[in-house]
N, C-alpha and C positions, 0 to 999 in steps of 0.2 A: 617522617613518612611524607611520601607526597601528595599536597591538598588539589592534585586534579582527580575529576570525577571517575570511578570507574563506570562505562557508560556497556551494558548485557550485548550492545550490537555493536561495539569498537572492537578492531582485531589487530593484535601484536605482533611483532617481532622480537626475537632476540638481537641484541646488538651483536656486530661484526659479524664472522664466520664461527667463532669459538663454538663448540662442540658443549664447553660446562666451564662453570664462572671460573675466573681464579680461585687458584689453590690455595684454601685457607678461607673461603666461603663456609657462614654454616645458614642454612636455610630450613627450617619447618618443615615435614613431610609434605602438606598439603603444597608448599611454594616449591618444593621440589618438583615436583609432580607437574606443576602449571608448566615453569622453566622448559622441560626436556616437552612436554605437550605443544607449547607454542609453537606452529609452523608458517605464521602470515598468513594463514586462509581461512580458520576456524576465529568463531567469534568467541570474546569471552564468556558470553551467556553459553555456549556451545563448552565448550572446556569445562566448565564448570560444571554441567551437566552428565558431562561423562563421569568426573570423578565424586559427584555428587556431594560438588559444595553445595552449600546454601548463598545466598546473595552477601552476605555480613562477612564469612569465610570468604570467598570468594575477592570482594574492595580489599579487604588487608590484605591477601595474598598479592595482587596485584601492586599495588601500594608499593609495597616489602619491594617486589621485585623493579619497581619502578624507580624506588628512589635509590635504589644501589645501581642503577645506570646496567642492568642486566637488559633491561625489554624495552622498547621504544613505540610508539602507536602507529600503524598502518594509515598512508595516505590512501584517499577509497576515491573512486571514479561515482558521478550518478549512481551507474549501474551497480557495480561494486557495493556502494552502500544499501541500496533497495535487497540485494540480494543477504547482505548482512541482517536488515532488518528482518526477512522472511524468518532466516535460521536462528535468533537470537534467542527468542521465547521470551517470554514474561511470566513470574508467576501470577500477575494479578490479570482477571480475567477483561478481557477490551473486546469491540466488538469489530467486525471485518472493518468500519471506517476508521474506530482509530488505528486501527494498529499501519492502517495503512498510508493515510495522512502524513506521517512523515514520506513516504514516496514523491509526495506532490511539489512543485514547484512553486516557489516562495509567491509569483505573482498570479497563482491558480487558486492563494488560499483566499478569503474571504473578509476584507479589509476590518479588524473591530472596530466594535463601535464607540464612538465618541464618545465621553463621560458626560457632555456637556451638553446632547444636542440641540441646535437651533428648532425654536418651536415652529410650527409646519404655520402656514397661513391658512384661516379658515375658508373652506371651497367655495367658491362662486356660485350664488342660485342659478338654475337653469334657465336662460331664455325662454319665456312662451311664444308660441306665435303669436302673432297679431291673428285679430276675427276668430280665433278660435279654432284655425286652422291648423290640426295636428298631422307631422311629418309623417311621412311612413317610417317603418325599422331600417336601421340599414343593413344590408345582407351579408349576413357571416362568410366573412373568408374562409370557404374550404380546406381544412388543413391533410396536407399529403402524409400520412403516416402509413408506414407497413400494415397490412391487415394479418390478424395470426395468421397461422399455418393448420391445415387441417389438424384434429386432434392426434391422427396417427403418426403427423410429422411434426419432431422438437427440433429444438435450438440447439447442437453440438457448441458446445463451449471448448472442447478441444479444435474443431474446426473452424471457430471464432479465433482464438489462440493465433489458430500456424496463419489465420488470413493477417491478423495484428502483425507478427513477427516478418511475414514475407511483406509487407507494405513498408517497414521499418528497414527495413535493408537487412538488420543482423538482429542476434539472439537480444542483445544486451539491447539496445535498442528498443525492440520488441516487449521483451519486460515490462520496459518502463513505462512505455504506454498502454501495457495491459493494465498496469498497478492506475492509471491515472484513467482507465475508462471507468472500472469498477469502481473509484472512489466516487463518483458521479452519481453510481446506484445506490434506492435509499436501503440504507439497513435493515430496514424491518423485513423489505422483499425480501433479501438475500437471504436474511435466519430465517423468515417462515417457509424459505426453499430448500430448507437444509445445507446452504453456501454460504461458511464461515473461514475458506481459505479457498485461495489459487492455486495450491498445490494438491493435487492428486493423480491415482498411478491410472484410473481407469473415466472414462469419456466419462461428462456429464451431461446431462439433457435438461431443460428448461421444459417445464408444463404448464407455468404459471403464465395466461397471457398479458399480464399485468407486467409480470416480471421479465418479460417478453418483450412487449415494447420500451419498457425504461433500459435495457441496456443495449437495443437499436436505436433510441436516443443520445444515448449517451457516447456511442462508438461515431455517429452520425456528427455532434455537438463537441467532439473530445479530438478526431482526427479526421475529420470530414469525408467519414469514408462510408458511401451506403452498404449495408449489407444485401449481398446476393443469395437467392433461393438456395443455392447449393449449401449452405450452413445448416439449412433444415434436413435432417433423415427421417426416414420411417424407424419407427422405433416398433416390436410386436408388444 
């Protein structure tokens, strides 16, 4: 059998044009099935799904198939893969950052840390003044952040979306940077807003102004792009 990993978001090919193995192949229903299933665009976690292996069925079948030189693994693009990851599934439950995490860019992720670190040097007491003469404060820099939006008008996440993807030049593009604005946002916002995925068929609206600001930071911080009023609608 072969000792590469079967990985739920890798997506196969059958080798050559052959239509079904040579003649004189015997294969196990369930590797039957994977075989004539593989088209290069469905992920193994997806395939598997439909025929409703489990993850254990599912390694050997592939396995079987791989080490008879029947299927071979799909080269994936950025985008390509980010979209494989969407459709793969897990069955262990992960929250919108991890699952997304892999989307991100190897020098986006967050360097670990040292086993070893160098201890910090203890901080310098503070200068007094001389005579007893104490400074004034120094005055807070004003910081420019969006102000919400009245409560009638929310934050279109599909109009967030098409502005990402038309800034990006193309679809795939676009994606990739929607995947890497939201990884930015903290999790907690996102579940206590009921936003556990990027995928859906109908608009979504932001109420949370918390959760409101952190992902006009994050779009601001991620691809330097302000968001304009026209993202807000009235919603009844």
């Amino acid at each position: 059998m072969s000792g590469v990993p079967i990985l739920p978001h890798a997506v196969y090919r059958r080798m050559g044009e052959a239509v079904s193995p040579p003649e004189g192949t015997r294969l196990r229903a369930i590797e039957w099935a994977l075989y004539f299933a593989i088209d290069g665009a469905q992920t193994a976690g997806e395939l598997a799904r439909r025929l409703r292996a489990d993850a254990s069925e599912r390694d050997r079948a592939f396995a079987k198939l791989l080490a008879l030189g029947l299927i071979e693994e799909q080269e994936l693009n950025a985008s390509e893969y980010v979209r494989a990851l969407a459709a793969a599934g897990d069955a262990a439950e992960k929250s919108m950052r991890e699952f997304l995490i892999g989307a991100v860019a190897p020098a986006e992720r967050p360097e670990a840390a040292s086993p070893d670190p160098a201890p910090m040097p203890p901080p310098k007491p503070p200068l007094r003044p001389a005579f007893g003469f104490k400074p004034l404060p120094r005055p807070e820099t004003p910081t420019k952040e969006k102000t919400p939006m009245p409560a009638s008008r929310k934050l279109s996440l599909r109009a967030l979306m098409n502005l990402i993807e038309r800034q990006a030049g193309n679809r795939d593009a676009g994606q990739l940077d929607i995947y890497r604005v939201f990884v930015r946002v903290d999790t907690l916002l996102l579940k206590r807003n009921g936003i556990e995925t990027l995928r859906f068929t109908e608009d979504r609206f932001v109420s949370d102004p918390e959760l409101e600001r952190a992902i006009v930071r994050s779009v601001k911080k991620t691809l330097g792009l302000d968001c304009p009023e026209n993202l807000w609608v009235e919603v009844a």
